[in-house]
C-alpha positions as CSV (number, residue, x, y, z in Angstrom):
1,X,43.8,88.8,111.6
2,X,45.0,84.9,112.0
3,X,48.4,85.8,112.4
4,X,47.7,87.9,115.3
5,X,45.2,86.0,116.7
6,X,46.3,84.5,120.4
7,X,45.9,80.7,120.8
8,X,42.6,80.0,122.3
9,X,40.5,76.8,123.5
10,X,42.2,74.0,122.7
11,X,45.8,75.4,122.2
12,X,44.1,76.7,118.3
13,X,44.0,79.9,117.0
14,X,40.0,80.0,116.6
15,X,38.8,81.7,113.3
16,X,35.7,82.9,115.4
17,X,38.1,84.8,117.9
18,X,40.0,86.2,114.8
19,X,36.6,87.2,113.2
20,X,35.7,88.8,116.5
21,X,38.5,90.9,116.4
22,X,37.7,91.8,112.5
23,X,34.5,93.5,113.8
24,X,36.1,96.3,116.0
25,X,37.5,97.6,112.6
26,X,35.3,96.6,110.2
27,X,32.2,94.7,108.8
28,X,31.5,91.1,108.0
29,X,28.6,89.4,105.5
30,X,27.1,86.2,105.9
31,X,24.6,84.5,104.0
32,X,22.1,80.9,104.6
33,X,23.3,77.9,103.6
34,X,22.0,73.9,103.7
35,X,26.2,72.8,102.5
36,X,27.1,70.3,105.3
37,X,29.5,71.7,107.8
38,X,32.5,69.9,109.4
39,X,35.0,70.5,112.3
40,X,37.8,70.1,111.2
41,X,39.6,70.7,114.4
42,X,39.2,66.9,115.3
43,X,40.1,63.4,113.5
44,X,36.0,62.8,112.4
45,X,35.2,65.9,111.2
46,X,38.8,66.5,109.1
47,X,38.0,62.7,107.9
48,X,34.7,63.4,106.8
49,X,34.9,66.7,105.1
50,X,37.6,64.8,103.0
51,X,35.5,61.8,102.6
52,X,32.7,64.3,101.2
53,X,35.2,66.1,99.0
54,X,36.0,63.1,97.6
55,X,33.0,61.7,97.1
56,X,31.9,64.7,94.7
57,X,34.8,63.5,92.1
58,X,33.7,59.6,90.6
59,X,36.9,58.6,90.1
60,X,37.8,59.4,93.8
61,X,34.7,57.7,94.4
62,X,34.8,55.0,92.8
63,X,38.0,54.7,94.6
64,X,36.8,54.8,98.1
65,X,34.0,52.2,97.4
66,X,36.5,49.6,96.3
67,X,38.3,50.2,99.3
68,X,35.1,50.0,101.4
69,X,34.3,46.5,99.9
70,X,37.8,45.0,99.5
71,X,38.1,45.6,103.4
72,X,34.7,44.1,104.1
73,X,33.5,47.8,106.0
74,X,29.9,48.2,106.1
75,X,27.7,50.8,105.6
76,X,24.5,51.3,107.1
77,X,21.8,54.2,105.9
């Protein structure tokens, strides 16, 4: 369905268009969730669903906290 999806808003092929299309020849599912969401179709979102993916592993982690304090970033709560 992607790969005949037209370019929509934005100049992106949007996977809601492409699901859209899915329904005139067939059914979808969807269940409730509370899993953060991120858009990934812009530079914060794409950085912070990679920042949460790589918080989940410690060594990745542990990683990214070094780098937080060796650059002197805070982080507020």
């Amino acid at each position: 369905m992607l790969e005949s999806t037209q370019v929509g808003v934005g100049g992106e092929i949007q996977l809601t268009d492409a699901l859209d299309a899915l329904l005139e020849i067939d059914s979808l599912n969807a269940f409730l969730t509370d899993a953060s969401t991120f858009d990934c179709g812009n530079k914060q979102g794409f950085l912070g669903a990679n920042l949460a993916l790589g918080m989940r592993d410690e060594q990745t982690k542990k990683y990214l906290m070094e780098l937080i304090h060796k650059n002197d970033w805070s982080i507020s709560h």
